[in-house]
Backbone of each chain as ProteinMPNN parsed JSONL, in Angstrom:
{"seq_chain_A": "XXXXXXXXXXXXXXXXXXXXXXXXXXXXXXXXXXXXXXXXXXXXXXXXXXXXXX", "coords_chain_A": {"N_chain_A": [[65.791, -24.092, 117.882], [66.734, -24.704, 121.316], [65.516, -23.845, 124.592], [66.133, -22.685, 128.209], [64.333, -22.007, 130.701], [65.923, -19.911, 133.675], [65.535, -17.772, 135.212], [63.864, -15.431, 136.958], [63.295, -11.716, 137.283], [61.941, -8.589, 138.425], [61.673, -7.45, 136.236], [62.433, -9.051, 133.769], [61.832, -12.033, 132.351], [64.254, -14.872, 132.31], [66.364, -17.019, 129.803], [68.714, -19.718, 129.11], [70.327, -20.938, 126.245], [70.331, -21.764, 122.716], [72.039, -19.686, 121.635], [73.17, -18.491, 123.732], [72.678, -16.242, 126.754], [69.476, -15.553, 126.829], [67.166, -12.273, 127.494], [63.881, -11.737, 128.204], [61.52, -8.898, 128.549], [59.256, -8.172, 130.558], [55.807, -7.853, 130.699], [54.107, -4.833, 131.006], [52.701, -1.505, 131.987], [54.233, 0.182, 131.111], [55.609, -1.268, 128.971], [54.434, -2.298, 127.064], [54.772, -4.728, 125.028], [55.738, -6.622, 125.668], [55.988, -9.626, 127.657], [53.274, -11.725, 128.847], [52.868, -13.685, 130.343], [55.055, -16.776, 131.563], [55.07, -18.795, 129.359], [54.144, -17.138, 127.425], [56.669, -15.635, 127.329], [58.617, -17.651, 126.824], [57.923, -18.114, 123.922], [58.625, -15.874, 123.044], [61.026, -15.604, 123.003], [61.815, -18.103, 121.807], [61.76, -17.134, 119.094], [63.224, -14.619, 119.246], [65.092, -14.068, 117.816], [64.802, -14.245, 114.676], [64.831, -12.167, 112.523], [66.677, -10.695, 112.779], [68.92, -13.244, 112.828], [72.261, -14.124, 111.664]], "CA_chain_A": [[66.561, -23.589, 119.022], [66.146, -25.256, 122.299], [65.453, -22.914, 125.377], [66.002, -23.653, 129.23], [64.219, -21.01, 131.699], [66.424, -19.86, 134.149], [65.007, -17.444, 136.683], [62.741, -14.192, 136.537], [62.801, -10.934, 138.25], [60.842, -7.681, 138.149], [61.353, -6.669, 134.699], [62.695, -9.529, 132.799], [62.09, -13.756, 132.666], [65.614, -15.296, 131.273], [66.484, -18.233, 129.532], [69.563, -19.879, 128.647], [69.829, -21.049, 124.968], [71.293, -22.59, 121.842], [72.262, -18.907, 121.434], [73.696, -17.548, 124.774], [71.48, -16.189, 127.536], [68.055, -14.364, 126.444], [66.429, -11.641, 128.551], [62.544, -11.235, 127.62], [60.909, -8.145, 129.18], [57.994, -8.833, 131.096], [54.483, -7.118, 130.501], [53.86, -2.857, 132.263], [52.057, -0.051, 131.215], [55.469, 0.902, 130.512], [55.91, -2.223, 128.035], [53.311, -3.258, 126.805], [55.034, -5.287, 123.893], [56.54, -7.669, 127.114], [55.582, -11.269, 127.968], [52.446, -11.809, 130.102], [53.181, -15.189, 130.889], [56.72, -17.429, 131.165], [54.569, -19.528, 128.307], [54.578, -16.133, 126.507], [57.828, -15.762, 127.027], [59.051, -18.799, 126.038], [57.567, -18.597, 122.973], [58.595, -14.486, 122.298], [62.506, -16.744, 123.078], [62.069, -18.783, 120.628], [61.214, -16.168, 117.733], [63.217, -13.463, 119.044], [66.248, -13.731, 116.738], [64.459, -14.934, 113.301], [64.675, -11.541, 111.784], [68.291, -10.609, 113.138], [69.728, -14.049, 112.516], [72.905, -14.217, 110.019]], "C_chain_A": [[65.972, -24.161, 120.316], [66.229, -23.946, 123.658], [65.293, -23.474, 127.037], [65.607, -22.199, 130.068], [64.96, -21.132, 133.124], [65.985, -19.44, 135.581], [63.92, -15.528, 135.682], [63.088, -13.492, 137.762], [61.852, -9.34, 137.808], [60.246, -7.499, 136.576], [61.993, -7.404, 133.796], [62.494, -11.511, 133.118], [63.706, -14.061, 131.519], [65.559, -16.965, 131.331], [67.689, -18.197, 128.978], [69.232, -20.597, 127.098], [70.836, -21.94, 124.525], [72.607, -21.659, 121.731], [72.895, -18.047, 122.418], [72.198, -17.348, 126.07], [70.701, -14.769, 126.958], [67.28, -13.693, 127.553], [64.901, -11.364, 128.231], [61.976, -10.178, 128.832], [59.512, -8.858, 129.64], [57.288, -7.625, 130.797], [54.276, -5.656, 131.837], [52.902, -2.496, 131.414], [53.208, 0.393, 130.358], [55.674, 0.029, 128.75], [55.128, -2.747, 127.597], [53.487, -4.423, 125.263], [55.516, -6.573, 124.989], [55.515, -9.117, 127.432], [54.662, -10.926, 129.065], [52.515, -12.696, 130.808], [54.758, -15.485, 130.683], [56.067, -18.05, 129.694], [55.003, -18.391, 127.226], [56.052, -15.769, 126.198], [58.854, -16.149, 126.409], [58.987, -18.505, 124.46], [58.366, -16.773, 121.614], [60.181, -14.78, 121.919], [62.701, -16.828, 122.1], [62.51, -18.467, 119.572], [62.468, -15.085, 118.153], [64.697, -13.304, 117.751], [66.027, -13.721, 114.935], [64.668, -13.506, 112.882], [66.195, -10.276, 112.347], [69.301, -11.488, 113.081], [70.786, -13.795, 110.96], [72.137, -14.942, 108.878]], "O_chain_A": [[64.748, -24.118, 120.438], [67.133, -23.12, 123.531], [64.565, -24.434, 127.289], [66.461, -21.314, 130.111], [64.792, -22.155, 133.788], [65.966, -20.085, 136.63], [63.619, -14.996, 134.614], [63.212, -13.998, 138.878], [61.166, -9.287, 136.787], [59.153, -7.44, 136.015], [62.317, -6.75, 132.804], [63.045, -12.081, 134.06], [64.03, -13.604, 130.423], [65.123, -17.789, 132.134], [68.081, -17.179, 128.408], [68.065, -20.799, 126.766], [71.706, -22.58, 125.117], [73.76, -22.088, 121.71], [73.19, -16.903, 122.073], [71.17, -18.013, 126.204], [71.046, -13.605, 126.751], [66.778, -14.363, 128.456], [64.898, -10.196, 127.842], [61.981, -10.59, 129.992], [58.924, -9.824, 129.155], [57.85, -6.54, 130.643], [54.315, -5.638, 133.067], [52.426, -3.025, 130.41], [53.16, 0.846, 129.214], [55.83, 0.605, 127.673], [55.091, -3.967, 127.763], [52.528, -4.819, 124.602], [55.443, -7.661, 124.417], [54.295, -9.206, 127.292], [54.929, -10.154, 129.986], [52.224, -12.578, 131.998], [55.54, -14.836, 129.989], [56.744, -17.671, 128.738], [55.891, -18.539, 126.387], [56.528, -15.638, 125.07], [59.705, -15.561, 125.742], [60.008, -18.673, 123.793], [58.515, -16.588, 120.406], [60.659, -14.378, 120.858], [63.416, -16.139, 121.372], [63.393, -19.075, 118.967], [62.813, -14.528, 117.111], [64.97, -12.339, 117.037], [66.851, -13.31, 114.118], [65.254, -14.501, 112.456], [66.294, -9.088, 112.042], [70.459, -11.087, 113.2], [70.464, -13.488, 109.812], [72.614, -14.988, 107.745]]}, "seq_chain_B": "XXXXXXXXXXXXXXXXXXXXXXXXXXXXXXXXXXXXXXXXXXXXXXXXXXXXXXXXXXXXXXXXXXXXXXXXXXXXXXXXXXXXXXXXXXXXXXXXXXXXXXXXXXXXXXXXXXXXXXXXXXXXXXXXXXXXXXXXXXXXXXXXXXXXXXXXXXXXXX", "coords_chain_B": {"N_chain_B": [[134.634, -10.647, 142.278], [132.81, -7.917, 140.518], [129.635, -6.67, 141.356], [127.235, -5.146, 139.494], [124.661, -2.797, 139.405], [121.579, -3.041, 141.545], [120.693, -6.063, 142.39], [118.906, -7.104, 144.245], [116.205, -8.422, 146.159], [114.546, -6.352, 146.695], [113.562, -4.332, 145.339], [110.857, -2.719, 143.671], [108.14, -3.563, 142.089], [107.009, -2.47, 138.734], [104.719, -3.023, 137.182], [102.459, -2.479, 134.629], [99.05, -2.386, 135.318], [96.524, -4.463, 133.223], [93.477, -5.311, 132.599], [91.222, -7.413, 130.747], [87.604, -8.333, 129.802], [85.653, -10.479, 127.756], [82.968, -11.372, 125.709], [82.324, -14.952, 126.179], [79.978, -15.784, 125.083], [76.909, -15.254, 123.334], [74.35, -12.718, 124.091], [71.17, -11.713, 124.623], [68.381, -9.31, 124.343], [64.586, -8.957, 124.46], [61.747, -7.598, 123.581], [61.947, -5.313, 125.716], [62.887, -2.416, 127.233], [64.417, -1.899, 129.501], [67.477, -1.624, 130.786], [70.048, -4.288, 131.192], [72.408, -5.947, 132.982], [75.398, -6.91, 131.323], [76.148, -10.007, 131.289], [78.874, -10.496, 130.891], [80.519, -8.616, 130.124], [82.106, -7.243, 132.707], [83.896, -5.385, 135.312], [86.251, -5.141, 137.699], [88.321, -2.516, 138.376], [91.229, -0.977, 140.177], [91.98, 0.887, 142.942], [92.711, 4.186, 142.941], [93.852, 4.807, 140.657], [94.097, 5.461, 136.903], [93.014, 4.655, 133.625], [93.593, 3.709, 130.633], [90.385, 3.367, 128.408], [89.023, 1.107, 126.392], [86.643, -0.499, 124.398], [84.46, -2.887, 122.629], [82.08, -3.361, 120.409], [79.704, -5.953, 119.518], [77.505, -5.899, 117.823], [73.98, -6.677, 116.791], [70.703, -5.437, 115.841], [66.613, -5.344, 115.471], [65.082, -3.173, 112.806], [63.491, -1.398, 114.456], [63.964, -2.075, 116.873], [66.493, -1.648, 118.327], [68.915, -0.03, 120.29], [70.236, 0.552, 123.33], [72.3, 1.982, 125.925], [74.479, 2.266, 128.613], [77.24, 2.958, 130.72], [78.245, 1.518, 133.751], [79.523, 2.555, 136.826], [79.32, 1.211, 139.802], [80.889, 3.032, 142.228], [81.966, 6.496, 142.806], [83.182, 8.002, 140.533], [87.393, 9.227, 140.13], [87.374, 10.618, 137.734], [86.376, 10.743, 134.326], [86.095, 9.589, 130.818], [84.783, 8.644, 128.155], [84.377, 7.88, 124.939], [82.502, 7.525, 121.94], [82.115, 5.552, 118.78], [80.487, 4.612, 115.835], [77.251, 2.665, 114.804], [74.267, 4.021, 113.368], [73.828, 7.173, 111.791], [74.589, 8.172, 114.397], [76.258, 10.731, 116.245], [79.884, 11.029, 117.723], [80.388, 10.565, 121.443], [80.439, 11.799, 124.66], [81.053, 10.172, 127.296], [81.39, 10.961, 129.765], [82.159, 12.285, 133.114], [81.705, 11.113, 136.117], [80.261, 8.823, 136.008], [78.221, 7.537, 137.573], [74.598, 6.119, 138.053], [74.153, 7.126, 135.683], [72.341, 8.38, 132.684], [70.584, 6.341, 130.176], [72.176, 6.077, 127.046], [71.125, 6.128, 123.388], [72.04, 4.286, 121.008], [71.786, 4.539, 117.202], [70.428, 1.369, 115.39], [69.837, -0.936, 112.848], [70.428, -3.487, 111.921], [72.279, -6.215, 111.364], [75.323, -7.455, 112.611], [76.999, -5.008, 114.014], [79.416, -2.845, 114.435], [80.596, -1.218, 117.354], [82.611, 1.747, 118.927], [84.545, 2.034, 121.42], [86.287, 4.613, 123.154], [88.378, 5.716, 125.642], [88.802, 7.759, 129.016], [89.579, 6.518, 132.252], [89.758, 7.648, 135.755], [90.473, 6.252, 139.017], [89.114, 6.662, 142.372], [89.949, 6.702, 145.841], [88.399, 4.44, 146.442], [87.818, 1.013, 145.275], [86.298, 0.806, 142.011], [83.722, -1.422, 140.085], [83.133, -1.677, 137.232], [80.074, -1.582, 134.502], [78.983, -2.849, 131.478], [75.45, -1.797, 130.885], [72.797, -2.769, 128.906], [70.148, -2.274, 127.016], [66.996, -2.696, 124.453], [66.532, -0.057, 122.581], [63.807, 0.807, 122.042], [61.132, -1.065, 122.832], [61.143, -4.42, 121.371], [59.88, -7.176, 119.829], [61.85, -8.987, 118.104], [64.615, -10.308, 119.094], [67.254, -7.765, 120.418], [70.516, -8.119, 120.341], [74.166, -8.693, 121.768], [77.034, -9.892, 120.498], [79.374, -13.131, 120.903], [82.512, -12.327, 121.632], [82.851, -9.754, 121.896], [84.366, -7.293, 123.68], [85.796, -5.751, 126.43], [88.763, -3.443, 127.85], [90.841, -2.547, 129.74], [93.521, -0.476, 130.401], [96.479, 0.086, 132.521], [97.564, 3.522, 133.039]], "CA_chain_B": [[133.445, -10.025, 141.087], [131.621, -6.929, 141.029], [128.134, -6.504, 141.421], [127.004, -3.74, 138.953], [123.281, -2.319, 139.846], [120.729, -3.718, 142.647], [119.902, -7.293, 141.742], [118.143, -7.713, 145.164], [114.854, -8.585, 146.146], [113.92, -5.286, 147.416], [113.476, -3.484, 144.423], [109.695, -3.154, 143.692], [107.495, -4.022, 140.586], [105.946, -1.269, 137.746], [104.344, -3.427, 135.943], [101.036, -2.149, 134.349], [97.925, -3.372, 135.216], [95.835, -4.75, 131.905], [92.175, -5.566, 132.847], [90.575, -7.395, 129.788], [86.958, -9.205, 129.752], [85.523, -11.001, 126.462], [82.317, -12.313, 125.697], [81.557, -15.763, 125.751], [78.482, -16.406, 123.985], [75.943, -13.962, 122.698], [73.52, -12.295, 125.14], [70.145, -11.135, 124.36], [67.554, -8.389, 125.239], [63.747, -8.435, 123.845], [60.743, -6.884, 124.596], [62.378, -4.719, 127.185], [63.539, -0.972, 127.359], [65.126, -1.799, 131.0], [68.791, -2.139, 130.885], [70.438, -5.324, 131.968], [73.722, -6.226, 133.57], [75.757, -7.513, 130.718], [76.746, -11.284, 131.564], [80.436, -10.82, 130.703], [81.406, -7.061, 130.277], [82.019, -6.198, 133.784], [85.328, -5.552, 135.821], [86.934, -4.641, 138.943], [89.517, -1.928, 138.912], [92.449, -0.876, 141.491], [92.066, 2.072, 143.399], [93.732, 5.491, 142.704], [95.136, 4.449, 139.128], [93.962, 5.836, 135.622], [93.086, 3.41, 133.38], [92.965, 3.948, 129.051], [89.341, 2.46, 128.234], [88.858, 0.25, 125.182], [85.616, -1.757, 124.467], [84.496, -3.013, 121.167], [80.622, -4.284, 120.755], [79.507, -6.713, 117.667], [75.755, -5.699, 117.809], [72.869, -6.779, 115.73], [69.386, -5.143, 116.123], [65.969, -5.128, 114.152], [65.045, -1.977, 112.607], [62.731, -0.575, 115.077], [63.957, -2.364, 118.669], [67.563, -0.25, 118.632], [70.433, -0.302, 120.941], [71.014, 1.624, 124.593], [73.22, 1.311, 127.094], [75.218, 3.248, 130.316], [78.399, 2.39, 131.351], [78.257, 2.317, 134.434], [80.376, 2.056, 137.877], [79.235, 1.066, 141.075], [81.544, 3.905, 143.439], [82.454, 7.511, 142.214], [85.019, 8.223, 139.935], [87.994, 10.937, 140.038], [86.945, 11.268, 136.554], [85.941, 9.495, 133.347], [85.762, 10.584, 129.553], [84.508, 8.036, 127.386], [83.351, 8.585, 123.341], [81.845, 5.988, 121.08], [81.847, 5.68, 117.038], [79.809, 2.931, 115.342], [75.826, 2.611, 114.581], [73.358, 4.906, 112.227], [73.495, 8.6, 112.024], [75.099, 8.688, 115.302], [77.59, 11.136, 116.499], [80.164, 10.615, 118.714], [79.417, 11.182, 122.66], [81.037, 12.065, 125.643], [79.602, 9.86, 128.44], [82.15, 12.073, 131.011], [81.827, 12.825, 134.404], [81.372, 10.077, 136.911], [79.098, 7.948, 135.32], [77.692, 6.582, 138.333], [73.329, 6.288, 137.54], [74.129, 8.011, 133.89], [71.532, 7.977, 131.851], [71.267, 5.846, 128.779], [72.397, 6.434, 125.499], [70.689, 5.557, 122.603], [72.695, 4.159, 119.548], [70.886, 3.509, 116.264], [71.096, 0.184, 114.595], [69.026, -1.533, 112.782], [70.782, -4.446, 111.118], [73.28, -7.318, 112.175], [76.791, -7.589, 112.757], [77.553, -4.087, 113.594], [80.346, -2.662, 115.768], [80.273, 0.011, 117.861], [83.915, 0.997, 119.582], [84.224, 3.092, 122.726], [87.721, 4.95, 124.119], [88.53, 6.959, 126.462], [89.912, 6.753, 130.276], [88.829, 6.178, 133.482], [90.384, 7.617, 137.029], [89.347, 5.973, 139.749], [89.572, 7.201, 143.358], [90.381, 5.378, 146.776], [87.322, 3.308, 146.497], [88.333, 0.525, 143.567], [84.698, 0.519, 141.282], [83.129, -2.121, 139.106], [82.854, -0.723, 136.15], [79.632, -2.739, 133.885], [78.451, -2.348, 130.437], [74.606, -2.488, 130.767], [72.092, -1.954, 127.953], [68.731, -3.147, 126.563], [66.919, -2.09, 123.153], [65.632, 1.769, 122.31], [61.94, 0.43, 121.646], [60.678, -2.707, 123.024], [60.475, -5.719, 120.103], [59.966, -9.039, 119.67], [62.673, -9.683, 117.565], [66.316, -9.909, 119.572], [69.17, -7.303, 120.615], [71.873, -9.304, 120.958], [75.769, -8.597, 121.617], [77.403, -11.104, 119.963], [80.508, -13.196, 121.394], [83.918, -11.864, 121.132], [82.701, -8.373, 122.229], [85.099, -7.066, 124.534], [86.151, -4.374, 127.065], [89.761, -3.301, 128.202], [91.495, -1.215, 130.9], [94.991, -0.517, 130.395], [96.853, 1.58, 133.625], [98.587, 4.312, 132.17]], "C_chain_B": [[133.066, -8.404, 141.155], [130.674, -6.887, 140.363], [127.94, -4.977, 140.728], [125.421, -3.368, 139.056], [122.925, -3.283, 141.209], [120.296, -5.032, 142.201], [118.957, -7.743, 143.011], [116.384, -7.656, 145.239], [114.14, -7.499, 146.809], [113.143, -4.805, 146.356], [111.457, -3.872, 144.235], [108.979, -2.979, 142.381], [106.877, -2.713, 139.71], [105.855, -1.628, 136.647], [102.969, -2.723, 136.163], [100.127, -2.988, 134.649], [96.655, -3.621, 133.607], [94.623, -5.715, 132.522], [91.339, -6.073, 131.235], [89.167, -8.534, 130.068], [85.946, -9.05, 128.338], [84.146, -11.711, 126.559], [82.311, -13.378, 125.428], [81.034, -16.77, 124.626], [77.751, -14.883, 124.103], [75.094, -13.825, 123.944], [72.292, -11.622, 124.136], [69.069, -10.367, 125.012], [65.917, -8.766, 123.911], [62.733, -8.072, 124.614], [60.743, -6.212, 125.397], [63.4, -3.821, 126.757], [64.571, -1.224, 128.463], [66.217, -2.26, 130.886], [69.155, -3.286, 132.149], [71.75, -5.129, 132.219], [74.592, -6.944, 132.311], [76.61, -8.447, 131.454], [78.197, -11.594, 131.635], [81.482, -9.698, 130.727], [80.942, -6.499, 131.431], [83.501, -6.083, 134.46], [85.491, -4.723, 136.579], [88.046, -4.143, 138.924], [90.008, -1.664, 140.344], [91.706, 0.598, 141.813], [93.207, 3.012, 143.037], [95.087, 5.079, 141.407], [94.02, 5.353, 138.114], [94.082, 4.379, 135.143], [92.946, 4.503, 131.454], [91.714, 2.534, 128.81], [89.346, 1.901, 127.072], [87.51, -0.622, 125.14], [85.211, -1.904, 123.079], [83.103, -4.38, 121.076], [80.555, -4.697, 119.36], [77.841, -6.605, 118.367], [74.729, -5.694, 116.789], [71.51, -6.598, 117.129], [68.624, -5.307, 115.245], [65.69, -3.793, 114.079], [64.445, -0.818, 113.705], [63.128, -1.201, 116.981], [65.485, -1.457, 118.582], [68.502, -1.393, 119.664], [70.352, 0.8, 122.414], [71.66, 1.181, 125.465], [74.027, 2.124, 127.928], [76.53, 2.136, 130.616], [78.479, 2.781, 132.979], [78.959, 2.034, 136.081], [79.194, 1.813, 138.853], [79.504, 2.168, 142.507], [81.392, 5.111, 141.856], [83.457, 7.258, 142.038], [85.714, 8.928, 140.149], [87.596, 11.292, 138.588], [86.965, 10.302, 135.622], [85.502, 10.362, 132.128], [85.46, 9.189, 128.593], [83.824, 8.478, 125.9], [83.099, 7.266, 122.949], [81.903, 6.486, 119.447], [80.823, 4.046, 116.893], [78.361, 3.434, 115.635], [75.476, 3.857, 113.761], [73.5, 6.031, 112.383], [73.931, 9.059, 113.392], [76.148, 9.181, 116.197], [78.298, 10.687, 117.685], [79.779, 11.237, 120.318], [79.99, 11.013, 123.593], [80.37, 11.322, 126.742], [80.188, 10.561, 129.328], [81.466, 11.355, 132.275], [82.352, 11.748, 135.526], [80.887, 8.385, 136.974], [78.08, 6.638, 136.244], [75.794, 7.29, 138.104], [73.649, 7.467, 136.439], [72.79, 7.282, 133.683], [71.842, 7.056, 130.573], [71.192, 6.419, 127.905], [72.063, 5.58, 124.044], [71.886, 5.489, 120.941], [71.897, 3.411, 118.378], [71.087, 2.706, 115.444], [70.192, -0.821, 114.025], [69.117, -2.632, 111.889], [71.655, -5.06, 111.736], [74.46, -7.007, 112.26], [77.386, -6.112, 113.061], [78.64, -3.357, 114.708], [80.388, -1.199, 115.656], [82.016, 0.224, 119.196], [83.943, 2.344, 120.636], [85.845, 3.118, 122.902], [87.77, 6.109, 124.399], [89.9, 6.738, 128.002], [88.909, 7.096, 131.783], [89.851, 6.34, 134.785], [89.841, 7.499, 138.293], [89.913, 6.875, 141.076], [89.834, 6.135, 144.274], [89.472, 4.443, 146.821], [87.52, 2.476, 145.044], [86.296, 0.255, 143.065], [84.584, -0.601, 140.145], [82.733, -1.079, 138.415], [81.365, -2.013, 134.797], [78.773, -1.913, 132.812], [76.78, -2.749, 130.788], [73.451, -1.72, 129.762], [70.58, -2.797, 127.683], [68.299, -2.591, 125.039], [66.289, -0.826, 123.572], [64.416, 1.793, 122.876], [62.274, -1.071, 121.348], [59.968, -3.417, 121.448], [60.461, -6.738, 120.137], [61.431, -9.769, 119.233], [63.763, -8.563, 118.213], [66.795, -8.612, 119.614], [69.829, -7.99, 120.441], [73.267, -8.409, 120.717], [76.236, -9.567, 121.769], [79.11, -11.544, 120.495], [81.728, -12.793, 120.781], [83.985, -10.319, 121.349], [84.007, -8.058, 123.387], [85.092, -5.591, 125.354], [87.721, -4.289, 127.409], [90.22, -2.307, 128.818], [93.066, -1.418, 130.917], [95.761, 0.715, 131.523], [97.983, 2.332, 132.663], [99.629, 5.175, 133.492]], "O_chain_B": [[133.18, -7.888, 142.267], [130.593, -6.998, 139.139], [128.341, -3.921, 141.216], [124.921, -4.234, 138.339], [123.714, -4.04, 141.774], [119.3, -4.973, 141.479], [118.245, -8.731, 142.828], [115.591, -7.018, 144.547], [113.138, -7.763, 147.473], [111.925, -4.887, 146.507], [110.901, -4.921, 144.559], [109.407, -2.107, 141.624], [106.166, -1.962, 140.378], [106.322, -1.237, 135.578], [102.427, -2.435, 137.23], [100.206, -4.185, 134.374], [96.074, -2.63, 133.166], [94.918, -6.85, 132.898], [90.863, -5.157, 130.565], [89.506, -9.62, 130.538], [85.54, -7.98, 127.888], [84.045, -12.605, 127.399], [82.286, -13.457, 124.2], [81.316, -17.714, 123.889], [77.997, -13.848, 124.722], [75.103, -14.721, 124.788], [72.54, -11.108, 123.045], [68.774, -10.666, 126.169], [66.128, -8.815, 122.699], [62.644, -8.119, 125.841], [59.73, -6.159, 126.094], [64.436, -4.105, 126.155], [65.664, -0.688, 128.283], [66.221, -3.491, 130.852], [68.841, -3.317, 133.339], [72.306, -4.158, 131.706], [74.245, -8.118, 132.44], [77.572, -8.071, 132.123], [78.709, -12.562, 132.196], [82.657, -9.676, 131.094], [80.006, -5.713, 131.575], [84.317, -6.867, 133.975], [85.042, -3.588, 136.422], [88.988, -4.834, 139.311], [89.444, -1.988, 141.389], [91.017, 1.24, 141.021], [94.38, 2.68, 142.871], [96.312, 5.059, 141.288], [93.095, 5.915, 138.701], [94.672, 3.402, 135.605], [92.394, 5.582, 131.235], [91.891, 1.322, 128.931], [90.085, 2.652, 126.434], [87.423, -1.501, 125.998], [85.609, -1.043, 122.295], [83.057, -5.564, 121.41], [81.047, -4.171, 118.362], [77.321, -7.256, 119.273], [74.63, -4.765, 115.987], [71.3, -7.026, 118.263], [69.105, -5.463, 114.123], [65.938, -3.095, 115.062], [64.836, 0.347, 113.78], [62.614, -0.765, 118.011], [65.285, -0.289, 118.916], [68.698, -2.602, 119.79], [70.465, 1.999, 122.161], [71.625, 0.0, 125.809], [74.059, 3.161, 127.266], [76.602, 0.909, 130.68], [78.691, 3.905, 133.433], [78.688, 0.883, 136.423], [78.101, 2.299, 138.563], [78.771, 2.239, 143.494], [81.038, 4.94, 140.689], [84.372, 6.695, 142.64], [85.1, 9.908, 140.571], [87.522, 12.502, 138.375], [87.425, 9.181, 135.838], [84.848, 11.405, 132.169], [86.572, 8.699, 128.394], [82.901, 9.286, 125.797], [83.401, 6.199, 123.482], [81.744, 7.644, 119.062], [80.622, 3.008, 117.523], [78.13, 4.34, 116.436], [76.36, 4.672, 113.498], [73.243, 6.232, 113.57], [73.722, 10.24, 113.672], [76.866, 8.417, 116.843], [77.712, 10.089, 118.587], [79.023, 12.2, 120.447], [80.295, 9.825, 123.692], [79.271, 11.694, 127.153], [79.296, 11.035, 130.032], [80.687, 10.415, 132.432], [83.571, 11.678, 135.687], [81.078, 7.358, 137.625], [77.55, 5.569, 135.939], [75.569, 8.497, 138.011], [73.282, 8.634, 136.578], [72.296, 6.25, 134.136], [72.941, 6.967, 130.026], [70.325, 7.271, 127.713], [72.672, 4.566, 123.703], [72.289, 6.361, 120.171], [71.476, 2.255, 118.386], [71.902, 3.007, 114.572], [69.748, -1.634, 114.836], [68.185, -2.883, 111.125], [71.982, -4.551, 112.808], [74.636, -5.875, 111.809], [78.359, -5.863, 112.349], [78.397, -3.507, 115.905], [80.31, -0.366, 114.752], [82.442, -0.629, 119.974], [83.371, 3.422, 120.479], [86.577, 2.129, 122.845], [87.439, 7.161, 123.852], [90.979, 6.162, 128.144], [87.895, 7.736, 132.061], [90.676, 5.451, 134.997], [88.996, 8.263, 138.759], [90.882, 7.628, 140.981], [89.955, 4.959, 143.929], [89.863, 3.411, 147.366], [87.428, 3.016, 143.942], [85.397, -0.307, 143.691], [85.462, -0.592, 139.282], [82.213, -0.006, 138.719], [81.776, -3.088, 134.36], [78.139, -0.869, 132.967], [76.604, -3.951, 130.991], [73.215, -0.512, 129.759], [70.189, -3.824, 128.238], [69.196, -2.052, 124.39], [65.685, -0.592, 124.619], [63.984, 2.462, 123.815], [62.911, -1.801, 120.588], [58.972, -3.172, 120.767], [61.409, -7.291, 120.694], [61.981, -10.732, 119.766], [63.953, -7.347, 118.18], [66.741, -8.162, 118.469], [69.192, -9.041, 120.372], [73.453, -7.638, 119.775], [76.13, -10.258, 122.782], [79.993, -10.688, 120.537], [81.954, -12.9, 119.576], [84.988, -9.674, 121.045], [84.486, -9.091, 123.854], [84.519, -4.568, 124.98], [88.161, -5.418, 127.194], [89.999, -1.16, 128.43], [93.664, -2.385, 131.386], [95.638, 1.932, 131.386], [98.859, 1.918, 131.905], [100.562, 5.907, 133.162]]}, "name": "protein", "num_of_chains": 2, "seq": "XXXXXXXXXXXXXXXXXXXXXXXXXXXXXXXXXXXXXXXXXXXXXXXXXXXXXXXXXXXXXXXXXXXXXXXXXXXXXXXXXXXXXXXXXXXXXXXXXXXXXXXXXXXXXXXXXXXXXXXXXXXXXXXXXXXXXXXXXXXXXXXXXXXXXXXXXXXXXXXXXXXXXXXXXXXXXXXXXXXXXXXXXXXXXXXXXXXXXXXXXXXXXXXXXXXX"}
């Protein structure tokens, strides 16, 4: 899947996709499952469908 | 000749208004409780009409990230009754009232392809409101939300 970062604001970095556009949460207290980095991000992107794909 | 009824250009129109918007492409949420703006289900009604609501979500989740989401306007409504069917163990649900800052509603889902169908109606007042589906998952996961293209919403004036 190829991934193109778009923009970022408080509480989410987005990327457009193979797949539509992806929202990744960013890193809180609140979230602590959330991207610390865009790198992280990227990479949480990549993965996030493998276990919801048809 | 004679002229039998009004054929002139006075006469004035009652046609219905039909509001429909369609996803796309798929949208995705991970890692993140915080409801987003959905990319494609949003829409601008008329002022001081009634509308019959219709929307119809194709939603895949993994077991433990879920489904929530608020419908939710922009202005106050004169009133608003929305229900939902579709996802796990969960009954149907009145979002009512207004629905301007509603809370979200959690629907549980923890497998692919699954549709979830909302109707009701929607009366707006003199202020016309955006009306926008926005949701995120239950419990933050790695692996995807997504509402998958071809989802839709619909406002029919009654």
């Amino acid at each position: 899947m190829n991934i193109t970062f778009i923009s970022e604001d408080e509480f989410h970095y987005t990327f457009d996709s193979d797949y539509g556009i992806i929202k990744v949460g960013k890193y809180s207290a609140e979230n602590t499952t959330g991207a610390q980095t865009l790198e992280d991000a990227a990479n949480i992107a990549l993965h996030c469908l493998d276990n919801t794909e048809e | 000749m004679k002229q039998i009824g009004n054929f002139g250009g006075s006469s004035t129109s009652t046609a219905k208004e039909i509001i429909t918007k369609i996803k796309t492409t798929r949208q995705t949420v991970t890692s993140s409780t915080t409801n987003v703006n959905d990319n494609h289900l949003s829409a601008l009604l008329s002022a001081n009409k009634t509308y019959q609501v219709e929307l119809e979500l194709f939603v895949s989740a993994p077991s433990s990230g879920g489904f929530k989401f608020s419908i939710a306007s922009n202005n106050s409504l004169a009133d608003a009754n929305i229900n939902h069917t579709g996802g796990l163990g969960t009954a149907g649900m009145n979002l009512g009232g207004n629905m301007v800052g509603s809370s979200s509603s959690v629907i549980t889902i923890t497998t692919a392809n699954n549709s979830i169908k909302f109707a009701g109606y929607i009366t707006t007042t003199a202020t016309a409101p955006t009306i926008t589906l926005q949701w995120s998952q239950a419990t933050s996961n790695a692996t995807g939300t997504y509402i998958e293209v071809n989802s839709f919403m619909k406002f029919t004036e009654v």
